[in-house]
py3Dmol code that shows the C-alpha trace and the ligand (Angstrom):
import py3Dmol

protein = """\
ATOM      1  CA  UNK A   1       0.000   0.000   0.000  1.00  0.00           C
ATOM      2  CA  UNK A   2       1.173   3.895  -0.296  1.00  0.00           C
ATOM      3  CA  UNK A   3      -0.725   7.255   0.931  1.00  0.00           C
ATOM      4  CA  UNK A   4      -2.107   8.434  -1.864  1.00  0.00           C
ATOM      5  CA  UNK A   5      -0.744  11.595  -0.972  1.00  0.00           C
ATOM      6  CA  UNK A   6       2.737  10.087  -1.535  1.00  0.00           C
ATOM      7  CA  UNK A   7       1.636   8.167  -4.728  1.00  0.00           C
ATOM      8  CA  UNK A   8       1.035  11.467  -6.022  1.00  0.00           C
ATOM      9  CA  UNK A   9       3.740  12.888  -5.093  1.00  0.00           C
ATOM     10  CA  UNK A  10       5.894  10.303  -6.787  1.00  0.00           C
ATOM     11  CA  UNK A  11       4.274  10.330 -10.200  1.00  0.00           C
ATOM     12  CA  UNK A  12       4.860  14.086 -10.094  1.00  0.00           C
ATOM     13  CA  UNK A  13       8.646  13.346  -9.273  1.00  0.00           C
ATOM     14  CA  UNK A  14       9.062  10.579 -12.387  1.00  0.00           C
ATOM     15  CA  UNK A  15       7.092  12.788 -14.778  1.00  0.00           C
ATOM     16  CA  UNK A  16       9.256  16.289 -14.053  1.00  0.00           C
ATOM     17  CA  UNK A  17      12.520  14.156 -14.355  1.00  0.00           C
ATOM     18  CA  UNK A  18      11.721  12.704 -17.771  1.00  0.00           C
ATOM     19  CA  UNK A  19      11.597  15.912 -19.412  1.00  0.00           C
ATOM     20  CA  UNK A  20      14.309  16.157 -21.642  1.00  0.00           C
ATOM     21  CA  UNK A  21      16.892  19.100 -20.314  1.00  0.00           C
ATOM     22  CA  UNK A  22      16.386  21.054 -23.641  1.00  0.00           C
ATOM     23  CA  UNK A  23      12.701  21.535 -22.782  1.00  0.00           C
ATOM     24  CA  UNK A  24      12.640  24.522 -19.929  1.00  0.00           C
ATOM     25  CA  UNK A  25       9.393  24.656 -17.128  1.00  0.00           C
ATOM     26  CA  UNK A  26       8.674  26.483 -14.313  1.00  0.00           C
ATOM     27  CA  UNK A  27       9.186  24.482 -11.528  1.00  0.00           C
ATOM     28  CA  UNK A  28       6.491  25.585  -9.577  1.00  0.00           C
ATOM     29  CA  UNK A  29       3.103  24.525 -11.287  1.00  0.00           C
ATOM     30  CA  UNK A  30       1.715  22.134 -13.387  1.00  0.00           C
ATOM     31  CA  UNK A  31      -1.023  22.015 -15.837  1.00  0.00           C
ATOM     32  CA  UNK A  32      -3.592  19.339 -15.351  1.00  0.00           C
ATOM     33  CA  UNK A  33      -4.358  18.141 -18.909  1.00  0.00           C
ATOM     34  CA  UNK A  34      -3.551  20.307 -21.904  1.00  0.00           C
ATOM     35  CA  UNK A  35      -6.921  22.440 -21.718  1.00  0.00           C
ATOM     36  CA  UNK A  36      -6.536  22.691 -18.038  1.00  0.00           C
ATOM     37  CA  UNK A  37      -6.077  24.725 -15.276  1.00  0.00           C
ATOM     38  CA  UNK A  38      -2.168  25.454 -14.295  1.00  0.00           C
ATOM     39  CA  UNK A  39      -2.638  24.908 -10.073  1.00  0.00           C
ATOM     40  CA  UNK A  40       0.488  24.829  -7.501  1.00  0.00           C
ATOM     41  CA  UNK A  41       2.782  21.271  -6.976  1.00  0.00           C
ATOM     42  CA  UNK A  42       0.389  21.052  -3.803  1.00  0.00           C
ATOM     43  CA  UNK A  43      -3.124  21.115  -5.550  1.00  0.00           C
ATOM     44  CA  UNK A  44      -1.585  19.025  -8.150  1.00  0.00           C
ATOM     45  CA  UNK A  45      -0.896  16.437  -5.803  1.00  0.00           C
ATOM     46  CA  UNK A  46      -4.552  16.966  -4.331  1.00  0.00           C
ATOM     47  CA  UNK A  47      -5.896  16.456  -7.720  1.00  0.00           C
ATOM     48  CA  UNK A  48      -3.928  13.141  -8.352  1.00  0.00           C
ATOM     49  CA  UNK A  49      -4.384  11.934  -4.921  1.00  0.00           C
ATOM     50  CA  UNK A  50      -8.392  12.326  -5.190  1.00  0.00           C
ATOM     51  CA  UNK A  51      -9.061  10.519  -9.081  1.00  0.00           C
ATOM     52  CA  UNK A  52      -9.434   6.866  -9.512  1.00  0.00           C
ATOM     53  CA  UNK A  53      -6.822   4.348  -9.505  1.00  0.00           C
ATOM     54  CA  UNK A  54      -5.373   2.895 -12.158  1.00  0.00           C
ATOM     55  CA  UNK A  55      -4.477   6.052 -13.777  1.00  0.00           C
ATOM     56  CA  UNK A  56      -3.061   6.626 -16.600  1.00  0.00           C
ATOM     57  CA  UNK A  57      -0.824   9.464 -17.424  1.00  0.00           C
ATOM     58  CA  UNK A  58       1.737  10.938 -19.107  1.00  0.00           C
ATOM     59  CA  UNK A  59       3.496  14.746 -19.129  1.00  0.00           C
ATOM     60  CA  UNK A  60       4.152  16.805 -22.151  1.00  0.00           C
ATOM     61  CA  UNK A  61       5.495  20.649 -21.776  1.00  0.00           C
ATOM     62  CA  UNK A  62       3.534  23.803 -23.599  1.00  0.00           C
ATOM     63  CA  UNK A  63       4.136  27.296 -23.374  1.00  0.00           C
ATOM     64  CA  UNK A  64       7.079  26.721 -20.452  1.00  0.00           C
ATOM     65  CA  UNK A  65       4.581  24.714 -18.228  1.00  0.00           C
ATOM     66  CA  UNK A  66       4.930  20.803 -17.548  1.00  0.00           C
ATOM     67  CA  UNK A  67       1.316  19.467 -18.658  1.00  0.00           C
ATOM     68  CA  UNK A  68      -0.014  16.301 -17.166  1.00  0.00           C
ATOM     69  CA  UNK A  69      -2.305  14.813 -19.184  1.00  0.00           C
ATOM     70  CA  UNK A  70      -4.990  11.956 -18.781  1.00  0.00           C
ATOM     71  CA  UNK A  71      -5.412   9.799 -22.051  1.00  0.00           C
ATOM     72  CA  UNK A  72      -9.293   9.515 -21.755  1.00  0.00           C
ATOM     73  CA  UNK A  73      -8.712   5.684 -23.509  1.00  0.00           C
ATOM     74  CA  UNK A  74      -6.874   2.708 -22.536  1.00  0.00           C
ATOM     75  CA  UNK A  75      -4.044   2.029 -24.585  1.00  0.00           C
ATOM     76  CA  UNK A  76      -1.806  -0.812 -24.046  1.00  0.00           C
ATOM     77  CA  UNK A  77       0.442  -0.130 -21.057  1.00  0.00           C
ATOM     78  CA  UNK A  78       3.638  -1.890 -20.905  1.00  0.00           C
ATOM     79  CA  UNK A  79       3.577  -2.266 -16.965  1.00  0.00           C
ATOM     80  CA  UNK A  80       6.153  -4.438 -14.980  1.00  0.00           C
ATOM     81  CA  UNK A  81       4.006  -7.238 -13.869  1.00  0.00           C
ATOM     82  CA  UNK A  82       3.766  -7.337 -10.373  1.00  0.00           C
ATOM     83  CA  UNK A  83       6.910  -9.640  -8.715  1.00  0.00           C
ATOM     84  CA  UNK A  84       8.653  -9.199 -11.624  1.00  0.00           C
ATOM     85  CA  UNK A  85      12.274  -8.492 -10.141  1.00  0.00           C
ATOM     86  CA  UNK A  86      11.600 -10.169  -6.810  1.00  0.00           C
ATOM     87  CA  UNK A  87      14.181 -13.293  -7.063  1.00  0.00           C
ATOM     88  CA  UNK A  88      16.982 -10.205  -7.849  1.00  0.00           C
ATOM     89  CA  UNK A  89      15.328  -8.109  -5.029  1.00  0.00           C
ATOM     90  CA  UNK A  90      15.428 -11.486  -2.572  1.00  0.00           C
ATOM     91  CA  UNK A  91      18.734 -12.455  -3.145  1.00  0.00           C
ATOM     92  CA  UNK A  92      20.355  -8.589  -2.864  1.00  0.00           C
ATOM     93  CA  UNK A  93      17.974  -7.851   0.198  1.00  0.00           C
ATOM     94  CA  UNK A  94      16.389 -10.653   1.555  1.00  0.00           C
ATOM     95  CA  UNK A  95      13.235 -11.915   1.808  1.00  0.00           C
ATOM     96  CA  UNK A  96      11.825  -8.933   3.685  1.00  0.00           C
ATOM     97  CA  UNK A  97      12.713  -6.412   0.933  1.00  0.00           C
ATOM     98  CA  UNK A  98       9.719  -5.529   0.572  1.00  0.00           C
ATOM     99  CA  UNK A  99       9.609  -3.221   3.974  1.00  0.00           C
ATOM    100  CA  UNK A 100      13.473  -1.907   3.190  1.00  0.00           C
ATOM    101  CA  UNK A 101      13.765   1.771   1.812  1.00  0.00           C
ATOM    102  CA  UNK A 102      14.207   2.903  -1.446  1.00  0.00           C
ATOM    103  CA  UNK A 103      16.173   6.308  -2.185  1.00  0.00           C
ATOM    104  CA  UNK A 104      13.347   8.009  -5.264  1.00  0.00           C
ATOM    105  CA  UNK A 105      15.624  10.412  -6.991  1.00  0.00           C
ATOM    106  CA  UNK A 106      14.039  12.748  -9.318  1.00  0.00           C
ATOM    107  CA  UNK A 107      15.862  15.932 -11.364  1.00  0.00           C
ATOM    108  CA  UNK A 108      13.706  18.215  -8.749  1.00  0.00           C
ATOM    109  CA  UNK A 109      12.575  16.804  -5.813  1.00  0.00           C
ATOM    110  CA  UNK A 110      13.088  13.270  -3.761  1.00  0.00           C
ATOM    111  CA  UNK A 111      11.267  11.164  -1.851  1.00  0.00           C
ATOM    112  CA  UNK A 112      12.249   7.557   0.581  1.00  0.00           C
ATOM    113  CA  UNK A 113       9.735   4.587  -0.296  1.00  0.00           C
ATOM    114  CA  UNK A 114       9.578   0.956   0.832  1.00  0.00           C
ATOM    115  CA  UNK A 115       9.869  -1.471  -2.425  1.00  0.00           C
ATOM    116  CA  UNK A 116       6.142  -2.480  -1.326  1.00  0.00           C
ATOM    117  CA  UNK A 117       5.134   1.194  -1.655  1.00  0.00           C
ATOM    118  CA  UNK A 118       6.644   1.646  -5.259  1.00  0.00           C
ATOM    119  CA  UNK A 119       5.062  -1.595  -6.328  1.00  0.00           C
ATOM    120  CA  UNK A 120       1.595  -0.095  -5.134  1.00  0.00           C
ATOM    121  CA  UNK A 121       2.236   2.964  -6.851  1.00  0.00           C
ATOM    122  CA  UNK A 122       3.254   1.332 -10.466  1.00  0.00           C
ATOM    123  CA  UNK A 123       0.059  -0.644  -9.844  1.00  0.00           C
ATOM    124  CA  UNK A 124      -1.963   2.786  -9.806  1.00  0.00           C
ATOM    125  CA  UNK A 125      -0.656   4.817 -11.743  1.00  0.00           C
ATOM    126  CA  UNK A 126       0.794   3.336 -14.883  1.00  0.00           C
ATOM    127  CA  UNK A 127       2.526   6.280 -16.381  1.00  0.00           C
ATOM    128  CA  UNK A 128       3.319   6.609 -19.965  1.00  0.00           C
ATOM    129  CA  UNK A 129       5.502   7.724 -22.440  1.00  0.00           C
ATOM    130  CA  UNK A 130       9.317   8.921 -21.396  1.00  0.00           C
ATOM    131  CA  UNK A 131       9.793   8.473 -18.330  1.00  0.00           C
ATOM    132  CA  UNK A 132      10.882   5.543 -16.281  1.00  0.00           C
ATOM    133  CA  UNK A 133      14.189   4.800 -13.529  1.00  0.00           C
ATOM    134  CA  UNK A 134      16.972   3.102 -13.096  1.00  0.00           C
ATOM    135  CA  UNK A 135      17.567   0.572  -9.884  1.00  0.00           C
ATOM    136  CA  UNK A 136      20.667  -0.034  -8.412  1.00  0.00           C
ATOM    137  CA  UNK A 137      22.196  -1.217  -4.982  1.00  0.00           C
ATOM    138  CA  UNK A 138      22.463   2.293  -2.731  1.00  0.00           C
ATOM    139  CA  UNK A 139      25.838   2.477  -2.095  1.00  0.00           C
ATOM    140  CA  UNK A 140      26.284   6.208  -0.537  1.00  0.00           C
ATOM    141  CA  UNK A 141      28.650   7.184  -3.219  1.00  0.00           C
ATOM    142  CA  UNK A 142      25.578   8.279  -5.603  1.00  0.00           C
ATOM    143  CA  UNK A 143      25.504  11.331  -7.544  1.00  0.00           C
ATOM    144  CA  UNK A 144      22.895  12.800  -5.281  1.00  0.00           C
ATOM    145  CA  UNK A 145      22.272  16.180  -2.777  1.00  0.00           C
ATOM    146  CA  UNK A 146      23.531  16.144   0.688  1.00  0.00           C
ATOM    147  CA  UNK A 147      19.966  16.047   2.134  1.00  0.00           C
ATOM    148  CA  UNK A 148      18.805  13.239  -0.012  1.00  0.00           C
ATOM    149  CA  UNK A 149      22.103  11.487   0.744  1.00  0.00           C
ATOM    150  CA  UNK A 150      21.922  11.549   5.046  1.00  0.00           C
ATOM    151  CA  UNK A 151      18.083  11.248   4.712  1.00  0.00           C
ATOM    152  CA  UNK A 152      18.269   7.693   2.686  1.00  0.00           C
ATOM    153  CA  UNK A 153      21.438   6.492   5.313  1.00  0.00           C
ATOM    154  CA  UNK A 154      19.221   7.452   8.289  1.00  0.00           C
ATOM    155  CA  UNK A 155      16.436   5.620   6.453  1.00  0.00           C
ATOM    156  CA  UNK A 156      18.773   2.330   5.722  1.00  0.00           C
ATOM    157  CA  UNK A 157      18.241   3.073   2.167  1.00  0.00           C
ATOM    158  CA  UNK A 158      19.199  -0.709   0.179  1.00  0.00           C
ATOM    159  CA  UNK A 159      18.366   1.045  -3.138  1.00  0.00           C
ATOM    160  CA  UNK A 160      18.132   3.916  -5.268  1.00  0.00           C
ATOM    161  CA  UNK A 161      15.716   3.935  -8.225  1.00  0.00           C
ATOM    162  CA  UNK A 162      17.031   6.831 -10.305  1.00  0.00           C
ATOM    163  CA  UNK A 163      14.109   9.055 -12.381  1.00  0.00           C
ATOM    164  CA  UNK A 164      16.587  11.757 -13.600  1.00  0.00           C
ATOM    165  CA  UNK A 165      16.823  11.603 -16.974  1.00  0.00           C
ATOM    166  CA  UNK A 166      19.998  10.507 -19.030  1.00  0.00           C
ATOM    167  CA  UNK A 167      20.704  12.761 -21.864  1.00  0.00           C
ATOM    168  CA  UNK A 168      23.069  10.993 -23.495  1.00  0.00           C
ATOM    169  CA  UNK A 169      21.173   8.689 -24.789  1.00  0.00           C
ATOM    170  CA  UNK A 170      19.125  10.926 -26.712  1.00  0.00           C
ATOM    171  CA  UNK A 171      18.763  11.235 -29.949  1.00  0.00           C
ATOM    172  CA  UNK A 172      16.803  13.500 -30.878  1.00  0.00           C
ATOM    173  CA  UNK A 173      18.199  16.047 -33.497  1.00  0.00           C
ATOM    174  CA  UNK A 174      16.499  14.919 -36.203  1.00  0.00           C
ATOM    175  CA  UNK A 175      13.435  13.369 -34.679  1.00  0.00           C
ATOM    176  CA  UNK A 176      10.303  14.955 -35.851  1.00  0.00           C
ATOM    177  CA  UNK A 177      12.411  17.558 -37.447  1.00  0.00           C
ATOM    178  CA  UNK A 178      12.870  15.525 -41.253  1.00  0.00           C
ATOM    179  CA  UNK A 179      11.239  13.904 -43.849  1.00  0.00           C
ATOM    180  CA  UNK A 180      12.911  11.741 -46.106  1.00  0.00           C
ATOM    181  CA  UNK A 181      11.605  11.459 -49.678  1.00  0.00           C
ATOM    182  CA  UNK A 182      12.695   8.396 -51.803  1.00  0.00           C
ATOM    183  CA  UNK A 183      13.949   8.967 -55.003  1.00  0.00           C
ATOM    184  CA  UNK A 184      12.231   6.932 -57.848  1.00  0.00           C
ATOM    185  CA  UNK A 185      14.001   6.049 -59.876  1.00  0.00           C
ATOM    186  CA  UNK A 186      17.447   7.383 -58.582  1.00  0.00           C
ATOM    187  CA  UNK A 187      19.279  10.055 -60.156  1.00  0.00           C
ATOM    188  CA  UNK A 188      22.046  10.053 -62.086  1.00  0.00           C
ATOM    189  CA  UNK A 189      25.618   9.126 -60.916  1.00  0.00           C
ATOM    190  CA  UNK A 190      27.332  11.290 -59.081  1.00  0.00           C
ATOM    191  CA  UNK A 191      24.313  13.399 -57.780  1.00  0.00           C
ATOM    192  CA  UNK A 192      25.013  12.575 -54.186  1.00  0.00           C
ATOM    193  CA  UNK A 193      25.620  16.009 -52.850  1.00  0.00           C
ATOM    194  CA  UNK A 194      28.055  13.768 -50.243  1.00  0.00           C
ATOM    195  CA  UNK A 195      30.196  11.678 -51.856  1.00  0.00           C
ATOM    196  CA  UNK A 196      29.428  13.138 -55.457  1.00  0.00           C
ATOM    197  CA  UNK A 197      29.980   9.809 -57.101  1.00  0.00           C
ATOM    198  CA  UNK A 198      26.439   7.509 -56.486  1.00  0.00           C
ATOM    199  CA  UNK A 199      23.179   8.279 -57.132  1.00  0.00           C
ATOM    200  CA  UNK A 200      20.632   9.554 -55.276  1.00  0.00           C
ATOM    201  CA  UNK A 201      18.065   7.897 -53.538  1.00  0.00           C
ATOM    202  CA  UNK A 202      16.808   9.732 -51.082  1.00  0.00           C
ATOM    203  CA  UNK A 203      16.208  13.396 -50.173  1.00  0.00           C
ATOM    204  CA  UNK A 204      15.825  14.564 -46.477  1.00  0.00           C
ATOM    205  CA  UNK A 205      13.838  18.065 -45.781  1.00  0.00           C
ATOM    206  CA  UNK A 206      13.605  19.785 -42.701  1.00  0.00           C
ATOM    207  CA  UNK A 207      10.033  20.969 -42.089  1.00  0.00           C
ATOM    208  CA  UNK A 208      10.930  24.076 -40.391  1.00  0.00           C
ATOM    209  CA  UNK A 209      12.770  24.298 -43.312  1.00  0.00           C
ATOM    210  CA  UNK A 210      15.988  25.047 -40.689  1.00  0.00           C
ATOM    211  CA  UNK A 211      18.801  23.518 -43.366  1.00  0.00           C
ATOM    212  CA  UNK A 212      18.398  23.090 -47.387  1.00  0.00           C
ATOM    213  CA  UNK A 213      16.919  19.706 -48.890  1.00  0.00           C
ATOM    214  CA  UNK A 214      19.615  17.499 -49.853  1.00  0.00           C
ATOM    215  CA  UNK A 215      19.787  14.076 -51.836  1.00  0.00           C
ATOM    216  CA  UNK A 216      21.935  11.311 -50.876  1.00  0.00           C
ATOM    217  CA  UNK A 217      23.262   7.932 -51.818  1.00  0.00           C
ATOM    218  CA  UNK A 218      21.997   5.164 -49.687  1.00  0.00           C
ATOM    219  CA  UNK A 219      25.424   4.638 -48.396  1.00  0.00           C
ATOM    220  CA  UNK A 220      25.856   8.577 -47.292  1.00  0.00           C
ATOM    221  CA  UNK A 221      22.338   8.238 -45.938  1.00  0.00           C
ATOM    222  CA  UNK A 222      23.115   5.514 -43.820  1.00  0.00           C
ATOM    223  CA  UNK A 223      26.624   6.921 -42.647  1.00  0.00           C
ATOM    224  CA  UNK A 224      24.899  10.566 -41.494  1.00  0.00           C
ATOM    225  CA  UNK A 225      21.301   8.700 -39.847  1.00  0.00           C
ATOM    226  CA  UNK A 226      21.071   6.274 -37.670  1.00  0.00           C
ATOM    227  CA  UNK A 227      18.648   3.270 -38.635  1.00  0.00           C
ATOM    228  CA  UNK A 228      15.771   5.172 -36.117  1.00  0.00           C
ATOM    229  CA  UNK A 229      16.734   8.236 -37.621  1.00  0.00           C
ATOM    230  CA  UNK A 230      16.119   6.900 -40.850  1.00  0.00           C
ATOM    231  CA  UNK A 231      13.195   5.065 -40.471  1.00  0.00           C
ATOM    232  CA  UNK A 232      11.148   7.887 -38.467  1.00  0.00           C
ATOM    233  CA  UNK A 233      12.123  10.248 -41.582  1.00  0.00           C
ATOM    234  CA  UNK A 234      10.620   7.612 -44.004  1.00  0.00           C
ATOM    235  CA  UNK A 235       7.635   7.194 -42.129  1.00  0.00           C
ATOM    236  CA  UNK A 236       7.231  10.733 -41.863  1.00  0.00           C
ATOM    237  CA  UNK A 237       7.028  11.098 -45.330  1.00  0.00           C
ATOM    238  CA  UNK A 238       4.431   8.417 -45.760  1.00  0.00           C
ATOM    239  CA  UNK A 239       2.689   9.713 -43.103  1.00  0.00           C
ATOM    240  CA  UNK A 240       2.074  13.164 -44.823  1.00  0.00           C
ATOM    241  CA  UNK A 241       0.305  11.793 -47.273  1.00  0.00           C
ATOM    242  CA  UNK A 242      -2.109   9.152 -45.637  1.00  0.00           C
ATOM    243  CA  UNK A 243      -2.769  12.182 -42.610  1.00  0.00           C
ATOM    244  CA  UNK A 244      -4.421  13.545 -45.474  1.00  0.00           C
ATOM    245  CA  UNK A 245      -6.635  10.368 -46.257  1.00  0.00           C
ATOM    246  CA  UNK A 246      -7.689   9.850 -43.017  1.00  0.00           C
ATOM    247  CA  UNK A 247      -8.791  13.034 -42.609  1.00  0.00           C
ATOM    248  CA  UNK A 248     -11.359  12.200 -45.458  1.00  0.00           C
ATOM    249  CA  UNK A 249     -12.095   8.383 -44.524  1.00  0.00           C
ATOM    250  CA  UNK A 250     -11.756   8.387 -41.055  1.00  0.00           C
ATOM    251  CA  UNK A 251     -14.758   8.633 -38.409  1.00  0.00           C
ATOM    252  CA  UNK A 252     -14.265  10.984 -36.107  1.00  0.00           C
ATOM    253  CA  UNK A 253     -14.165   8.721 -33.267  1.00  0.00           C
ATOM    254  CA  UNK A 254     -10.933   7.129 -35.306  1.00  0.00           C
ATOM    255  CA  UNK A 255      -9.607  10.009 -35.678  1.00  0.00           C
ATOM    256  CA  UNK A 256      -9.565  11.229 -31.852  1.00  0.00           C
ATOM    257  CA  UNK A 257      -7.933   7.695 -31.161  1.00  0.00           C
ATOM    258  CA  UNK A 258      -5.026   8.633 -33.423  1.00  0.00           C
ATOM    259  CA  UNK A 259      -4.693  12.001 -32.441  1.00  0.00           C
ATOM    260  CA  UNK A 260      -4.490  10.972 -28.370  1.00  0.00           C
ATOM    261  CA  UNK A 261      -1.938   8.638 -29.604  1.00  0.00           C
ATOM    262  CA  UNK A 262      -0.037  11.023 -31.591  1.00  0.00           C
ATOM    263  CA  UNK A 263      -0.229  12.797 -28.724  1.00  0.00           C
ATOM    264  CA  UNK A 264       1.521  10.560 -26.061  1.00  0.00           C
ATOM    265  CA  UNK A 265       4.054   9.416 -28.544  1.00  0.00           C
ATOM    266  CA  UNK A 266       5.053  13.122 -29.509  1.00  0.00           C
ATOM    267  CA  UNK A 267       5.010  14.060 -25.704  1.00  0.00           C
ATOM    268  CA  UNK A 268       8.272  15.889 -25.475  1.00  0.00           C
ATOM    269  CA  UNK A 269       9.664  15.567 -28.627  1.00  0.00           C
ATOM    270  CA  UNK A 270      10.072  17.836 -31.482  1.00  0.00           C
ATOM    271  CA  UNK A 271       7.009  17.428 -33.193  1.00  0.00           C
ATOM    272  CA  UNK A 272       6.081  17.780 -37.485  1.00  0.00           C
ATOM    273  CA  UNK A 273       4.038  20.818 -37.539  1.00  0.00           C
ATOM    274  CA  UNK A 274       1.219  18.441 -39.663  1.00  0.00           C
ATOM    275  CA  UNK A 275       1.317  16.238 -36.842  1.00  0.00           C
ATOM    276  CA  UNK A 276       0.716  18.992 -34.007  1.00  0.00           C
ATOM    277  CA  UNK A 277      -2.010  20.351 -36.208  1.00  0.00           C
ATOM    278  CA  UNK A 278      -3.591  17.110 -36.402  1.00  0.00           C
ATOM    279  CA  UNK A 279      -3.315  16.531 -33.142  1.00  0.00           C
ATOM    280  CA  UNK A 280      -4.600  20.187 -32.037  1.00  0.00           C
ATOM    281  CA  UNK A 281      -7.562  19.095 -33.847  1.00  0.00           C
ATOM    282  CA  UNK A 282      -9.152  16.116 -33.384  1.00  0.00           C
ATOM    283  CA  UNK A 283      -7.469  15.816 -29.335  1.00  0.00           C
ATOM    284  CA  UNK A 284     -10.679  15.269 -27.540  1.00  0.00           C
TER     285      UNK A 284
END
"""
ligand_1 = """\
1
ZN
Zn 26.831 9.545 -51.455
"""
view = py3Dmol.view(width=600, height=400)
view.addModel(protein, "pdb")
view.setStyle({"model": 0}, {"cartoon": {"style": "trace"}})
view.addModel(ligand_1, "xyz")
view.setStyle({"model": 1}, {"stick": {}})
view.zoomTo()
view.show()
């Protein structure tokens, strides 16, 4: 079990810490869903705290405030299932792990939690989109605040589930930002603006129109993208074009389930403006 107080509080701490550094917020407030009111940390809490459990949720960030948002259908959640890790968790902590302290570090705020109070509170509130922690053994020698670091050693802290987020894994320069176009049939030899010597197959466009359109060879494609890279751009492009049909053959209960789930998948990222319009529009 966990205070649902405390529940709330920790679904505020994992969403605020998956927000990508790039993205500013004001620390202070949050939005509660994106044609909501923007309330203090406190009523936020309240507001979580009082709706029913399990519930869903994700954060997105608009106009320099942190926006949590409530998909209003059920999508499929990839929750832990319950006693997944507990053969790791026995033979690290014993048998009674389940009552030992947990140090809950977020990018703001943190919080001490028994391992049965986290598995309550990933029971109720399944959150969504980019967020999540890493677990380790707490060892004291944690990258962590002074406070945070006596409070989890007077607690007899055994481990430290990590929610700040780890920017260098992202990738995200060119997410939501391109379009690649193939070329059919390629041009002529040595039209790779690259390598000058294959042909062109493909030609990536920024929507924002931020750098030139270029063509490339597959191979000079393949050395500047990553695969993802790639294959969001190409799907992008398709995309474009069938937003369009939908538009026309879709009913408009369809087309508010794609547009919620445009909208937890773009959550955070640098969205196509055709998608954000799309979105903007059919959102219920
Ligand atoms: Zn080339």
């Amino acid at each position: 079990m966990i205070e649902p107080e405390r529940a709330a509080r920790l679904t505020l701490l994992a969403l605020r810490s998956g927000v990508p550094s790039r993205l500013d917020f004001r620390p202070d407030v949050v939005r509660l869903g994106h044609n909501g009111q923007v309330v203090s940390l406190q009523d936020a809490v309240d507001d979580l705290a009082q709706r029913p459990k399990p519930l869903a949720c994700y954060a997105d960030v608009a106009g320099g405030v942190l926006a949590l948002e409530f998909p209003t259908r059920i999508f499929q959640l990839s929750a832990r299932p319950r006693g997944t890790l507990d053969e790791w968790y026995i033979e690290r902590y014993g048998s009674d792990f389940r009552q030992r302290a947990v140090l809950c570090m977020g990018r703001f705020e943190w919080m001490i939690a028994t391992f049965e109070e986290l598995e309550s509170w990933e029971a109720e509130y399944p959150v969504l989109g980019k967020t999540g922690y890493s677990g380790n053994p707490f060892t004291g020698s944690e990258d962590v605040p002074e406070d945070a670091l006596s409070a989890a050693r007077r607690a007899g802290a055994v481990h430290i589930c990590d929610f700040r987020r780890r920017n260098a894994n992202e990738r995200e320069d060119t997410t939501g930002r391109i379009f690649i176009a193939r070329r059919e049939p390629p041009d002529v030899a040595g039209s790779c603006v690259q390598c000058r010597e294959r042909p062109a197959r493909f030609v990536i466009e920024w929507f924002a129109g931020e750098f030139p359109r270029r063509a490339l060879c597959q191979r000079c494609i393949d050395d500047e993208l990553s695969p993802g890279e790639f294959d969001m751009g190409r799907s992008l492009d398709r995309e474009r074009v069938e937003r369009a049909a939908a538009e026309r053959t879709k009913s408009p209960d369809e087309l508010a389930r794609m547009a919620e789930w445009d909208a937890i998948f773009w959550a955070l990222r640098p969205t196509p403006p055709f998608i954000r319009e799309f979105i903007d529009q059919y959102r219920p």
